[in-house]
C-alpha positions as CSV (number, residue, x, y, z in Angstrom):
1,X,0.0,0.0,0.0
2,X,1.3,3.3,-0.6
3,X,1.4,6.1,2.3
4,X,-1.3,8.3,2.7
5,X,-0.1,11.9,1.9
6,X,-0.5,13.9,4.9
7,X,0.2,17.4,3.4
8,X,-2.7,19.6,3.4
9,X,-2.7,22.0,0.3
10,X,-4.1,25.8,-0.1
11,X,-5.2,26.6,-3.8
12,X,-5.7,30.6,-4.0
13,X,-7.5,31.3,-7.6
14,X,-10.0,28.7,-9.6
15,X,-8.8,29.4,-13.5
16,X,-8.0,26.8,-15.8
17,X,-4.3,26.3,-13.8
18,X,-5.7,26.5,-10.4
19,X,-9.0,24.7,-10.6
20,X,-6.8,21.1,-12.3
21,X,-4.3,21.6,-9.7
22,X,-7.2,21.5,-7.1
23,X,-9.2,18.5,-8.7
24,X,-6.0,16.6,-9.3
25,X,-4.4,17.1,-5.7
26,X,-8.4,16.1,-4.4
27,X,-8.5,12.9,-6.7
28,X,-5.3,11.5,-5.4
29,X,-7.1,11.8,-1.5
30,X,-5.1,15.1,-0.8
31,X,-6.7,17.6,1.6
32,X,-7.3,20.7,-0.1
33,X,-8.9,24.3,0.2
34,X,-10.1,26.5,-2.8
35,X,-10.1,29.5,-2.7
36,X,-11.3,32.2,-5.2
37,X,-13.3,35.2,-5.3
38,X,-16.2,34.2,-7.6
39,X,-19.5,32.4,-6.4
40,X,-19.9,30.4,-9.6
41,X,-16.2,29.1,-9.4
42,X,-16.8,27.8,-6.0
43,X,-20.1,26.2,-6.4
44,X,-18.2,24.8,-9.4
45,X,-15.2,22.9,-7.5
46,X,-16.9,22.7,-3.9
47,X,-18.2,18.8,-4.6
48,X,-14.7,18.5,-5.8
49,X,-12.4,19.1,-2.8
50,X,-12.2,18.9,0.6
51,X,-13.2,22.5,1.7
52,X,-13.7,25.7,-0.4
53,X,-14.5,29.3,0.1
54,X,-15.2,32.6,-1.0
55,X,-12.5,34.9,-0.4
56,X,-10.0,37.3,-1.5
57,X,-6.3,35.8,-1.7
58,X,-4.8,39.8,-1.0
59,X,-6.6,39.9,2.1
60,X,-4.5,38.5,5.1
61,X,-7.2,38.9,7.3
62,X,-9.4,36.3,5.8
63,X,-5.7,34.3,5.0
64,X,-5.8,34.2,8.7
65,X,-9.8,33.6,9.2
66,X,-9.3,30.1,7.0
67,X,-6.0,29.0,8.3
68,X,-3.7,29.9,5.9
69,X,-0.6,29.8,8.0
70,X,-1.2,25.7,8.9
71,X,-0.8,24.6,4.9
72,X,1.7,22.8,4.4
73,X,1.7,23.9,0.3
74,X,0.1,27.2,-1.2
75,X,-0.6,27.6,-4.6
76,X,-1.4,31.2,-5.7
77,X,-2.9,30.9,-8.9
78,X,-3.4,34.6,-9.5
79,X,-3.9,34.5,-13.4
80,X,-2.8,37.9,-15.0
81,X,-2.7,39.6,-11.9
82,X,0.5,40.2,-11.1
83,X,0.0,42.5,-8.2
84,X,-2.3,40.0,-6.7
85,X,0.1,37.0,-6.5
86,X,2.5,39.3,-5.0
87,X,0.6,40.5,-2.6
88,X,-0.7,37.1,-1.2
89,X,3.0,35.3,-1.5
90,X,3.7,38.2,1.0
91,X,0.9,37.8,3.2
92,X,1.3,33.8,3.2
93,X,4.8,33.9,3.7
94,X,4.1,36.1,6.9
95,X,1.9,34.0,7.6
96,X,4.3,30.9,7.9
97,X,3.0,28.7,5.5
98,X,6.7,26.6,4.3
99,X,5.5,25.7,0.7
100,X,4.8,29.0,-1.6
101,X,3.9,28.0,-5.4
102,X,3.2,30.7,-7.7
103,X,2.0,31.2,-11.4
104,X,3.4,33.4,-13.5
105,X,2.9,34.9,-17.1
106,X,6.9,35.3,-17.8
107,X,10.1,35.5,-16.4
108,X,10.4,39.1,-15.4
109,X,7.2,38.0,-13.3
110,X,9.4,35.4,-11.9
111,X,12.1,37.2,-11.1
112,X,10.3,39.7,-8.7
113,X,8.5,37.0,-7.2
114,X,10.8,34.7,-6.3
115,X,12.7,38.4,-5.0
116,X,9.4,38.4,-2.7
117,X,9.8,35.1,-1.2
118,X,8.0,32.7,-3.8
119,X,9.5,29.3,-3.3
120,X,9.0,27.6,-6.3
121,X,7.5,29.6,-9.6
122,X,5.5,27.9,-12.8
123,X,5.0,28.7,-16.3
124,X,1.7,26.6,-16.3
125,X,0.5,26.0,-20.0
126,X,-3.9,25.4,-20.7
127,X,-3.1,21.6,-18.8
128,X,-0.4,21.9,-17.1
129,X,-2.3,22.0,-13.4
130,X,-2.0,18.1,-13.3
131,X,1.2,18.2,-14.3
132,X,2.6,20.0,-11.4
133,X,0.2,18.5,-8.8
134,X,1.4,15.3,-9.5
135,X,4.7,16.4,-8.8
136,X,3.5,17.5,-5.9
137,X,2.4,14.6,-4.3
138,X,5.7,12.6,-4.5
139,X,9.5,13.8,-3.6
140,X,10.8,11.4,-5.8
141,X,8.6,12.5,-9.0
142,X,10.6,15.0,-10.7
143,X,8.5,15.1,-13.6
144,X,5.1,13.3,-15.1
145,X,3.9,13.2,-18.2
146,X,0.2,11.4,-18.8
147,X,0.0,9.5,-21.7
148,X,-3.4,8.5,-21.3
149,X,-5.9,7.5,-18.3
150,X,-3.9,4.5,-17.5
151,X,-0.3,5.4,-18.1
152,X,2.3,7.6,-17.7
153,X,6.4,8.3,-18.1
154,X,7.9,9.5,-14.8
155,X,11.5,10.7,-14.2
156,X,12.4,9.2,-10.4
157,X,14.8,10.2,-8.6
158,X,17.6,7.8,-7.5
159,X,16.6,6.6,-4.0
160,X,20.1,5.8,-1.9
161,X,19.3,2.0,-1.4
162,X,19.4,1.4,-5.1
163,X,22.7,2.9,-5.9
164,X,25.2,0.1,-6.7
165,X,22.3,-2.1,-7.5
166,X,21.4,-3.1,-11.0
167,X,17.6,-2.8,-12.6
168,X,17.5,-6.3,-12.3
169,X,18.2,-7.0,-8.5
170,X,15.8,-3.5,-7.9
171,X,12.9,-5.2,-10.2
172,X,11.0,-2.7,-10.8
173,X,9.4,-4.5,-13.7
174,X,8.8,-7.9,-11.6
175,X,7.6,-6.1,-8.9
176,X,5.6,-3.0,-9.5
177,X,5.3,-3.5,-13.3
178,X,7.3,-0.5,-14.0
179,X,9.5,-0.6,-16.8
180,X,12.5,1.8,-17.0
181,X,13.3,3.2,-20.6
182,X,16.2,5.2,-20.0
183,X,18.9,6.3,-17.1
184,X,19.5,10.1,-17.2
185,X,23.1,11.4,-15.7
186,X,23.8,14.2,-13.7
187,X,25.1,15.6,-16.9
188,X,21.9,15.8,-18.4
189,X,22.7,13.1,-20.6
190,X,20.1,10.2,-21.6
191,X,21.1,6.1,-21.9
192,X,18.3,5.1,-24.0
193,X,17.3,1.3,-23.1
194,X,20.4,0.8,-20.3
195,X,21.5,-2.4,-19.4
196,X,20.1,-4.7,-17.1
197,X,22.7,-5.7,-15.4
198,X,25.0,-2.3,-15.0
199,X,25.0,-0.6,-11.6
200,X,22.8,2.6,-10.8
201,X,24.7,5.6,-10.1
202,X,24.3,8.1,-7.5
203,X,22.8,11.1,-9.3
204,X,21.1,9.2,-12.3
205,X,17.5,9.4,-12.9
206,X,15.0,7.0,-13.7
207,X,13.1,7.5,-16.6
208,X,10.1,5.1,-16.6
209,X,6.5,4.2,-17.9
210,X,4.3,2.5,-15.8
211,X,0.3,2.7,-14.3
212,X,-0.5,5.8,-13.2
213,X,-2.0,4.1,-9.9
214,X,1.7,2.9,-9.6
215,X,3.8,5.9,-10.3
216,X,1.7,8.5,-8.2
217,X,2.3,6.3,-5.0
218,X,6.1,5.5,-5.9
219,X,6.9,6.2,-2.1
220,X,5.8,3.1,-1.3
221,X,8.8,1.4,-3.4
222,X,10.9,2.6,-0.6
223,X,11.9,0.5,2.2
């Protein structure tokens, strides 16, 4: 069985971005909060999550009416707005949450709000929500791309107790039914279909298709 994920996530802004982040982090049994100004957007996602509200993300009074300071992750989904997302990264910051995620619209955006105190700042694309929730949900997931309801490629990070061990005596095929199509180095570089047999490398990557049922709870492979 994989490990229940225990982080509880704060989604500030219901547009395309915000709203699949939400619904993804929700479908994978994550606690979430949605937040978001409009009446119709909340009555849209509220069967969809765990809590949501009506509320404005610039406002740290109401940041501090729902809570916003015990979230573990904040995603400020702010749109166009760039005065908005800076304003709330502020106020969340202040008010302790460790996790800041923030959307931007181009770099110059992300310059002044990682200046601010953003910890971590996307260039989310019309589907990209899922994307980076996934990633989201495991440590090891560095990134996730769906290739369809059933399947996905993953890149996984090297886990210490497989360095020096080959794919074979690690299994991942026998085992979880994950098949690894390629080793990436710390130089960047691929090995398209590696060897079975060779020893993993501290630093390399994983780059594997498997279930998606499999892949989103790859912190159970650890032991």
């Amino acid at each position: 069985m994989g490990k229940k994920i225990e982080k509880q996530f704060l989604v500030l802004g219901l547009g395309r971005f915000g709203t699949s982040v939400a619904k993804t982090l929700s479908l994978n049994g994550c606690d979430v909060l949605a937040v978001d100004k409009s009446h119709k957007k909340i009555d849209e996602i509220k069967d969809c999550v765990t809590h949501s509200v009506i509320g404005s993300m610039t406002d740290i009074e109401f940041l501090k009416q729902i809570g916003a300071g015990n979230f573990d992750v904040a995603i400020v989904a702010a749109g166009s707005n760039l005065e908005a997302s800076i304003l709330a990264t502020l106020n969340l910051k202040d008010l302790g949450v460790e996790e800041v995620i923030v959307k931007a619209q181009n770099s110059t955006q992300k310059k002044v709000l990682e200046k601010i105190g953003a910890d971590r700042v996307v260039f989310p694309e019309r589907e990209m929500g899922a994307k980076v929730a996934n990633s989201l949900m495991s440590k090891n997931i560095l990134d996730f791309i769906e290739l369809s309801d059933e399947y996905s490629i993953a890149e996984i990070d090297l886990y210490e107790e497989w360095e020096g061990k080959s794919l074979k005596e690690i299994s991942l095929r026998g085992n979880y039914g994950i098949n690894v199509i390629a080793l990436r180095g710390e130089n960047g570089k691929l090995s398209i279909a590696p060897k079975a047999d060779a020893p993993l490398k501290k630093g390399q990557v994983l780059v594997a298709i498997g279930r998606n049922t499999v892949l989103k709870e790859v912190d159970f492979i650890k032991k």
